[in-house]
C-alpha positions as CSV (number, residue, x, y, z in Angstrom):
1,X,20.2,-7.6,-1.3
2,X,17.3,-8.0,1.5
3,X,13.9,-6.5,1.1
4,X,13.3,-3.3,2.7
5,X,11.5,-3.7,5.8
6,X,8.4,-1.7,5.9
7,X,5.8,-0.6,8.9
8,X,2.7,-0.6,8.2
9,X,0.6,1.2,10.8
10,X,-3.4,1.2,9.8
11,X,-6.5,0.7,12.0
12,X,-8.8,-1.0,9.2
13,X,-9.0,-3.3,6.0
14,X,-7.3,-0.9,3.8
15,X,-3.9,-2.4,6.0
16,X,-5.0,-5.9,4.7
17,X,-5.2,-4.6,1.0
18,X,-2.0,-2.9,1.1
19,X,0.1,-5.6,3.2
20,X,-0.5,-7.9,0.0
21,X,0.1,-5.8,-2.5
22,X,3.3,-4.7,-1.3
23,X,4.3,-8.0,-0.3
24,X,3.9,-9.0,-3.6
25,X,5.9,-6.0,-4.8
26,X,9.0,-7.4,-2.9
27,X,8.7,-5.5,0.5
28,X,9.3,-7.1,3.9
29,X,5.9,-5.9,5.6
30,X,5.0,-5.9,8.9
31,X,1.5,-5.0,9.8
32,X,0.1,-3.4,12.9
33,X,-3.2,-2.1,13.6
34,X,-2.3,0.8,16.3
35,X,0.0,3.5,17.7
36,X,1.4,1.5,20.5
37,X,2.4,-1.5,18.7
38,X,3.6,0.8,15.9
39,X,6.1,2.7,18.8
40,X,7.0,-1.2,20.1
41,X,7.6,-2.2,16.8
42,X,9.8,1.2,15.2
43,X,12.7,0.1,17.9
44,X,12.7,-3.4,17.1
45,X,12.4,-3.7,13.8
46,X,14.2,-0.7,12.3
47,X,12.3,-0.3,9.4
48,X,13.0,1.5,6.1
49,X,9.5,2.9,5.3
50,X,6.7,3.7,7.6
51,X,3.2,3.7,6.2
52,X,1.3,5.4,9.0
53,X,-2.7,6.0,8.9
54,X,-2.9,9.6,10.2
55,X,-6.6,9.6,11.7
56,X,-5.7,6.3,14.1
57,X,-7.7,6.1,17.5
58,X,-5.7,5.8,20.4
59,X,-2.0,7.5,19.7
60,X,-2.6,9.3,16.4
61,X,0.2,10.4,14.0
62,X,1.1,13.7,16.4
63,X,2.1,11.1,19.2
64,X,4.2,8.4,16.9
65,X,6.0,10.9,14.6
66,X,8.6,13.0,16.4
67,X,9.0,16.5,15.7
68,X,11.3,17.4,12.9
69,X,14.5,18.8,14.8
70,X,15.1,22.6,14.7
């Protein structure tokens, strides 16, 4: 069985802290520091597990996380 793939979308050393420790943990983790790459990266990488900081400059969580449907 693979690790799960995880995004991890944060703007500043906490992303640093937590790509080790759940690296360590087993989890396939890849780290980006903004909204854009975090869109770019969703499509490509198909990840189980978003880790998303919601207070990110630039495209904040409103703009990467769809709308629930209905």
């Amino acid at each position: 069985m693979s690790a799960e793939r995880l995004l991890l979308v944060d703007d500043d050393s906490l992303r640093s802290m937590l790509d080790a420790a759940l690296s360590h943990h087993g989890f396939d983790v890849t780290p980006v520091d903004n909204g854009r790459d975090a869109l770019a990266r969703v499509g490509m990488l198909g990840p189980d597990l978003v880790v998303l900081d919601v207070m990110m400059p630039e495209i904040g969580r409103l703009r990467v996380v769809p709308p629930p449907a209905g």
